[in-house]
C-alpha positions in Angstrom: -66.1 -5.8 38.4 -67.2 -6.2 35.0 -68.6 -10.2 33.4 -64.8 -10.5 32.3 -63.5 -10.4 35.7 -60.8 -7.6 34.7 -61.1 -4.3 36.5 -62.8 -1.9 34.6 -60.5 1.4 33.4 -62.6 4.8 32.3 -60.6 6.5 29.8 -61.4 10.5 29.8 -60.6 10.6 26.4 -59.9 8.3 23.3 -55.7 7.5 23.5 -53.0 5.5 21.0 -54.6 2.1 19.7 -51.0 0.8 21.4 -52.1 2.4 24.6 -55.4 1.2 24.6 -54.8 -2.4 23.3 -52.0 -2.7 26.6 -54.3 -1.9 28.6 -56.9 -3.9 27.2 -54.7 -6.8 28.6 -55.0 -6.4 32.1 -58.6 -4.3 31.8 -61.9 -3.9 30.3 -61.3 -0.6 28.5 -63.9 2.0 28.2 -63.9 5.9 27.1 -66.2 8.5 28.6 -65.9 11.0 26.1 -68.7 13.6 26.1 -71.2 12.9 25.9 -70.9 9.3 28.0 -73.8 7.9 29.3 -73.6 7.3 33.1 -73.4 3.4 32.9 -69.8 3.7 30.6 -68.6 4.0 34.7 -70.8 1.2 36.0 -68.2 -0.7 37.5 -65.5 0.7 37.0 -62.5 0.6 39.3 -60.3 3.2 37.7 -60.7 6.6 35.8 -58.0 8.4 34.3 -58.2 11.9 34.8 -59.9 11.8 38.4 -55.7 11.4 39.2 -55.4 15.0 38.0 -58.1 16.4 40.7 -56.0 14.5 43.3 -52.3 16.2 42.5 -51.1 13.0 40.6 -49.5 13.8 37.5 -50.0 11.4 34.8 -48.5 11.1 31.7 -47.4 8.3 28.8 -44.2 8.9 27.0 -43.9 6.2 24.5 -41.2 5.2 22.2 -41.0 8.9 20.7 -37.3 9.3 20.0 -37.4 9.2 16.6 -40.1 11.1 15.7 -38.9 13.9 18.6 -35.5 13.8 16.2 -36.9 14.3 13.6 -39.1 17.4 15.0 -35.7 18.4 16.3 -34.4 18.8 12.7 -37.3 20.5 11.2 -37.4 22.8 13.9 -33.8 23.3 13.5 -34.2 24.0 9.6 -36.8 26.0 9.9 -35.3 28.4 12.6 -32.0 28.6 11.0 -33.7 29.5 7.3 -36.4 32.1 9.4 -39.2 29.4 7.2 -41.8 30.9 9.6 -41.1 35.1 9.5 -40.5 34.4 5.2 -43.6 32.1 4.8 -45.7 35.0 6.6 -44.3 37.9 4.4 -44.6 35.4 1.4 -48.4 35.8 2.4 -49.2 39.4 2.9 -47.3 39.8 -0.6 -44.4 41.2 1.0 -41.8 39.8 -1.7 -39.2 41.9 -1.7 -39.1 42.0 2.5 -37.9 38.5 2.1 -35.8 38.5 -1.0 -33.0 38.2 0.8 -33.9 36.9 3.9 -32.2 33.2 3.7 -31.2 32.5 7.2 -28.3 30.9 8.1 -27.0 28.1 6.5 -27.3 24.6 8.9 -24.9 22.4 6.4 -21.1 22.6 8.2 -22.1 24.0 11.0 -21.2 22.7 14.4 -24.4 21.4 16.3 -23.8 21.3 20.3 -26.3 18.5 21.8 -27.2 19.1 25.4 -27.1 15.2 26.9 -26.7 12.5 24.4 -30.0 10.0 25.5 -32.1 8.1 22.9 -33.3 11.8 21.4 -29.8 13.3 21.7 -28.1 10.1 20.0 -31.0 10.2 17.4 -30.4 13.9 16.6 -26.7 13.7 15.3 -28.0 10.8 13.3 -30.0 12.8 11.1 -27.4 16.1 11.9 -24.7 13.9 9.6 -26.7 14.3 6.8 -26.0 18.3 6.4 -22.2 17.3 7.2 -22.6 19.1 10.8 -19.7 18.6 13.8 -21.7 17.1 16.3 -20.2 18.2 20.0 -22.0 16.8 23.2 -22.0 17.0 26.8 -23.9 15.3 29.7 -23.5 14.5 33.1 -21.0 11.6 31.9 -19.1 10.9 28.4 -20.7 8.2 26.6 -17.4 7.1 24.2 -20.0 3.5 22.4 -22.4 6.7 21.5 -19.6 8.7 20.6 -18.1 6.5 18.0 -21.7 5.7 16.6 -23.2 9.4 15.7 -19.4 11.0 15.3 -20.2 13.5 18.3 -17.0 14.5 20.4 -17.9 15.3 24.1 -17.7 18.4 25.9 -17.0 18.5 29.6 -18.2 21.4 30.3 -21.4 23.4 29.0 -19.6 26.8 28.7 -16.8 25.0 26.6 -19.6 23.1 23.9 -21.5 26.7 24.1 -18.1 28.3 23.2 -17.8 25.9 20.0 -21.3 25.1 19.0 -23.3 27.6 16.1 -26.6 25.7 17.0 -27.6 23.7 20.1 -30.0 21.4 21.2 -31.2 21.0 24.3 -32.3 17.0 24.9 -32.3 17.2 28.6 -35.5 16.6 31.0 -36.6 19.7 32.6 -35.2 19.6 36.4 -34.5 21.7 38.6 -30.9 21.1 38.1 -31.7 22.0 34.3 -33.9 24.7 34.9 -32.2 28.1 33.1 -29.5 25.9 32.1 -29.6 28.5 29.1 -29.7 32.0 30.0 -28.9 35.0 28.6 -25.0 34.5 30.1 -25.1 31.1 27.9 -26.6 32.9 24.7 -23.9 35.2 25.1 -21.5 32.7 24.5 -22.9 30.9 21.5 
């Protein structure tokens, strides 16, 4: 234990100033990033990626809904408009090749939101803005969400699939979810 008489916690790496300042509540906080001299462990009761060489997963998720949104919509935009397949053409001086190539069009279209959370409510937020039909499903309908982002549930997937021009998927990846779109569901948009 260190003088301070809070456990000592070896980071592996430097991490978020939020991260580190909670942490720095409960522990004296210090990072062994190469190349740490052998006494930054002196002490030290816990180090963050020996959990990784035991089969513990770690990970921090923090408040990322609205930034994950809004990577949701660019990603969306630039997909939709082919951004990445113009941009290089654009490069290599391949005008004409991309003359015409304009994607599709995102405003109007109807956007279909795999499980309306904090990310999937944040989405159709930002979705209203090129005047797209939100649709939704999840394991249950959500009618306060509903009403706030304008999104109209869809029981099943196959029906929202059926309907939707674009989806987003804002499910966790579980074994339940895993191939929840295959080539059967493409086939449908």
């Amino acid at each position: 234990m260190s003088s301070s008489r809070k456990p000592v916690v070896v980071l592996s790496r430097e991490l978020p100033a939020m991260i580190t300042s909670a942490l720095a509540q409960i522990a004296e906080v210090r990072v062994a990033a190469p190349p740490a001299p052998d006494r930054v462990f002196e002490g030290a009761s816990v180090y963050l990626a020996a959990a990784s060489t035991r089969g513990i997963a770690v990970s921090n998720t923090p408040v990322v809904a609205e930034d994950t949104a809004d990577l949701t919509l660019a990603l969306l935009l630039a997909t939709c408009r082919r951004l990445s397949y113009c941009e290089s053409r654009l490069r290599d001086g391949q005008w004409a090749a991309v003359a015409c190539e304009l994607g599709i069009r995102v405003h109007g279209k109807t956007l279909g939101i795999v499980r309306l959370g904090a990310i999937g409510e944040a989405v159709p937020r930002r979705a209203a803005a090129f005047g797209m039909r939100l649709l939704y499903r999840g394991p249950r309908r959500k009618r306060e969400a509903e009403e706030a982002v304008g999104a109209s549930f869809r029981a099943g997937l196959a029906e929202l699939l059926a309907e939707a021009d674009i989806v987003s998927l804002n499910c966790p990846l579980t074994e339940d979810n895993r191939h929840l779109i295959d080539a059967v569901a493409l086939a449908q948009i």
